[in-house]
KOLTOR-206060 format. One record per residue (C-alpha): residue number from 1; residue in three letters; x, y, z. Coordinates in Angstrom, 1 decimal, decimal comma, padded with zeros to 4 digits, m for minus. Example, Ala and Ser with C-alpha at 12.3 -4.5 7.8 and 13.67 -1.06 7.14 Angstrom:
<tikols>
tikol i->1 | aa->ala | x->012,3 | y->m004,5 | z->007,8
tikol i->2 | aa->ser | x->013,7 | y->m001,1 | z->007,1
</tikols>
This chain:
<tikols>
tikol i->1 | aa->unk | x->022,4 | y->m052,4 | z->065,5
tikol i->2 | aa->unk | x->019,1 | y->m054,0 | z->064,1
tikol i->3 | aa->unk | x->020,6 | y->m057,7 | z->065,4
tikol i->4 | aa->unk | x->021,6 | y->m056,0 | z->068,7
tikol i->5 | aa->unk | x->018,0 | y->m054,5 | z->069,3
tikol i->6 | aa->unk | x->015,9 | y->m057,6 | z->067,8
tikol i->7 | aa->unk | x->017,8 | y->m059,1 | z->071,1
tikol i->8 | aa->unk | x->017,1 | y->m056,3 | z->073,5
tikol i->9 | aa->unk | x->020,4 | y->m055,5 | z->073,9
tikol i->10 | aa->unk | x->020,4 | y->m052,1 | z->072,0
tikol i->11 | aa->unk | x->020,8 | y->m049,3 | z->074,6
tikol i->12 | aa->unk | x->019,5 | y->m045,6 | z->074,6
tikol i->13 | aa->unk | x->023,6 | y->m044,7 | z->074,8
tikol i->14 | aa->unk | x->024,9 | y->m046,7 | z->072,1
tikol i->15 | aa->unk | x->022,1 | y->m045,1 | z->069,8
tikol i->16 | aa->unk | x->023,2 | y->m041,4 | z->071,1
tikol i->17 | aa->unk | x->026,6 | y->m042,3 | z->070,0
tikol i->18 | aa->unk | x->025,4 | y->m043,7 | z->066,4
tikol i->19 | aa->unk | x->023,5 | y->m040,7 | z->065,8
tikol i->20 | aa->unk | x->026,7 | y->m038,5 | z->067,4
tikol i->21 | aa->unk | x->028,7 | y->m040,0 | z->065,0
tikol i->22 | aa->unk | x->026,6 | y->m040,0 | z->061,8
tikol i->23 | aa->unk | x->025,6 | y->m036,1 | z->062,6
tikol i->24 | aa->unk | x->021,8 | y->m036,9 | z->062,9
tikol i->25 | aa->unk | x->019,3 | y->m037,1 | z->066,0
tikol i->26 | aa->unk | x->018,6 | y->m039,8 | z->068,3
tikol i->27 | aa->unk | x->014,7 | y->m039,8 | z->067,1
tikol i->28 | aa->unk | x->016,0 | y->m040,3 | z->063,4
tikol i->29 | aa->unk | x->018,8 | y->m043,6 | z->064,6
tikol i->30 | aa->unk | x->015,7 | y->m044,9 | z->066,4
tikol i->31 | aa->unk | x->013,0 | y->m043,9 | z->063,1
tikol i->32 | aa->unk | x->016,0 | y->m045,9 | z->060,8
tikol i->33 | aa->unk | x->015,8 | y->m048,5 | z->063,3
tikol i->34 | aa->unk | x->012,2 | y->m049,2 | z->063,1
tikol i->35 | aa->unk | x->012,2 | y->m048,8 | z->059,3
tikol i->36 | aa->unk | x->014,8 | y->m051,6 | z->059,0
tikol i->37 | aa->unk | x->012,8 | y->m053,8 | z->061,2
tikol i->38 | aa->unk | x->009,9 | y->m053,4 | z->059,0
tikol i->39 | aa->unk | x->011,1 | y->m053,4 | z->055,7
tikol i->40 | aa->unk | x->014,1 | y->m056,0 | z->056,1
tikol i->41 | aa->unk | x->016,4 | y->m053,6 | z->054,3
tikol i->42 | aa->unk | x->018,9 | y->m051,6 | z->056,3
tikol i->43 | aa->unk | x->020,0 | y->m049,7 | z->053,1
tikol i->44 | aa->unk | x->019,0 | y->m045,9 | z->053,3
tikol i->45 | aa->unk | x->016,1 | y->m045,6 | z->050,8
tikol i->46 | aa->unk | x->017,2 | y->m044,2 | z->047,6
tikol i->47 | aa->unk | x->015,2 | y->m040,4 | z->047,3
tikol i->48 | aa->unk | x->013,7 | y->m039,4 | z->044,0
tikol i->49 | aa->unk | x->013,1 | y->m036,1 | z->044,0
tikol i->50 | aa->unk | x->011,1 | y->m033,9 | z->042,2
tikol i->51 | aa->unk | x->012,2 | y->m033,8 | z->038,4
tikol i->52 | aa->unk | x->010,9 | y->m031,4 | z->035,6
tikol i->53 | aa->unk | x->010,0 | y->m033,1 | z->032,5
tikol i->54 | aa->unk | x->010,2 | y->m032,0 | z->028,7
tikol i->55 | aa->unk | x->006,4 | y->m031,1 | z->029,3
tikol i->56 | aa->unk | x->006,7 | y->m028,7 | z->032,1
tikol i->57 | aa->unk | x->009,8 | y->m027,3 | z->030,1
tikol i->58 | aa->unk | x->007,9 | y->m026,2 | z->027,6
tikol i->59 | aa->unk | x->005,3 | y->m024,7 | z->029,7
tikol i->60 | aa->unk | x->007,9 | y->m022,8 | z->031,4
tikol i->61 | aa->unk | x->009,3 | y->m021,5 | z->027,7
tikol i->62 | aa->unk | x->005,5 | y->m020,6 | z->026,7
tikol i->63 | aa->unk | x->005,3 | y->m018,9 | z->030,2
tikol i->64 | aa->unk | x->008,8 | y->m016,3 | z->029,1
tikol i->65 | aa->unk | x->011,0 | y->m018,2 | z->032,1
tikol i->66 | aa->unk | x->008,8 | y->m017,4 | z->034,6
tikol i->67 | aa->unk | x->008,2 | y->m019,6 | z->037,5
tikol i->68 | aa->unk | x->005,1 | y->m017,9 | z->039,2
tikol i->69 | aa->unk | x->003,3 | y->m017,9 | z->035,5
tikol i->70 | aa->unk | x->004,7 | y->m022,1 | z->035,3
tikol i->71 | aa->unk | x->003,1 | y->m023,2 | z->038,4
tikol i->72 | aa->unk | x->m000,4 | y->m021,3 | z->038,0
tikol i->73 | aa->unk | x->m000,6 | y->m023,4 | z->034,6
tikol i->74 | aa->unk | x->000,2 | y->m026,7 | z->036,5
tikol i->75 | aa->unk | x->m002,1 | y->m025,6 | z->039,1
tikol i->76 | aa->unk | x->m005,1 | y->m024,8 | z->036,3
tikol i->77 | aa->unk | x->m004,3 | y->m028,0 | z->034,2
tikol i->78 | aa->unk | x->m004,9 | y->m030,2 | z->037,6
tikol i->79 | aa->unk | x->m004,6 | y->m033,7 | z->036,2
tikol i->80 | aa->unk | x->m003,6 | y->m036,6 | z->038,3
tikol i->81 | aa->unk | x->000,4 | y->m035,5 | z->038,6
tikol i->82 | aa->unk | x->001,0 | y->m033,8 | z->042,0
tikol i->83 | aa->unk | x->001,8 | y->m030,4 | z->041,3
tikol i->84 | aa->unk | x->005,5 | y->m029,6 | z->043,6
tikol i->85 | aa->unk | x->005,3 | y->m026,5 | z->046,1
tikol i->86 | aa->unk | x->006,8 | y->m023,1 | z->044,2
tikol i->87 | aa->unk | x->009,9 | y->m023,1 | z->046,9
tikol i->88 | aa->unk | x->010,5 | y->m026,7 | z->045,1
tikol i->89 | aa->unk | x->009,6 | y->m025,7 | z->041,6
tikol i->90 | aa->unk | x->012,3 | y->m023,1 | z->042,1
tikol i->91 | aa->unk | x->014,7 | y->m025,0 | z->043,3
tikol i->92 | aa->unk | x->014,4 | y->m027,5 | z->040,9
tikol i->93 | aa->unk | x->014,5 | y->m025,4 | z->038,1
tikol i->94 | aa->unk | x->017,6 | y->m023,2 | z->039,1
tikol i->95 | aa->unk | x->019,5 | y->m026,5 | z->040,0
tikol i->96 | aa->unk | x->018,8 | y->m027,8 | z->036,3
tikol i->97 | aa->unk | x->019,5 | y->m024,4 | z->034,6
tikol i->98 | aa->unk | x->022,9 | y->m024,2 | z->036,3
tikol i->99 | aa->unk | x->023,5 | y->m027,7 | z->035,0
tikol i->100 | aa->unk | x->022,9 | y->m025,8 | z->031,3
tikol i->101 | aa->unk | x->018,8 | y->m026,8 | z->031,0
tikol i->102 | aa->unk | x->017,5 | y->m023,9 | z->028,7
tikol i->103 | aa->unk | x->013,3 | y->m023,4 | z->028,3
</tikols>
């Protein structure tokens, strides 16, 4: 696609199709198209994710489990580690408990 549109040959159907297919918006086949044009890679970028560490496990034991108590201790220490919103603090921390993650 990135060949076919560095030609001009890339048309407004063939992306509806694409992004039909794949089960994503026309905007996003286009944004994927513009990324690959200026990064050179057309590999999806691998995502990170937000990822609790030993640290912030031990907060969360000193704070009895609770998630509320966790994040206004984050938010207090500050420091230069940005501190995730509380839906993904929550999220986070029920995904790793469920994979057996105690406090």
């Amino acid at each position: 696609m990135l060949e076919r549109q560095q030609a001009g040959e890339l048309s407004t159907r063939y992306v509806c199709a694409v992004a039909e297919t794949v089960g994503v918006s026309e905007r996003t086949v286009w944004r994927w198209l513009e990324q690959a044009k200026s990064t050179g890679r057309a590999e999806a970028p691998v995502r990170q994710g937000y990822a609790v560490s030993d640290e912030v496990w031990a907060l969360l034991g000193e704070a009895g489990g609770n998630v509320s108590e966790l994040r206004r201790r984050l938010v207090a220490a500050g420091g230069e580690v940005a501190i995730p919103s509380m839906s993904t603090l929550c999220r986070v921390i029920r995904r790793d408990r469920r994979a057996g993650r105690l406090c």
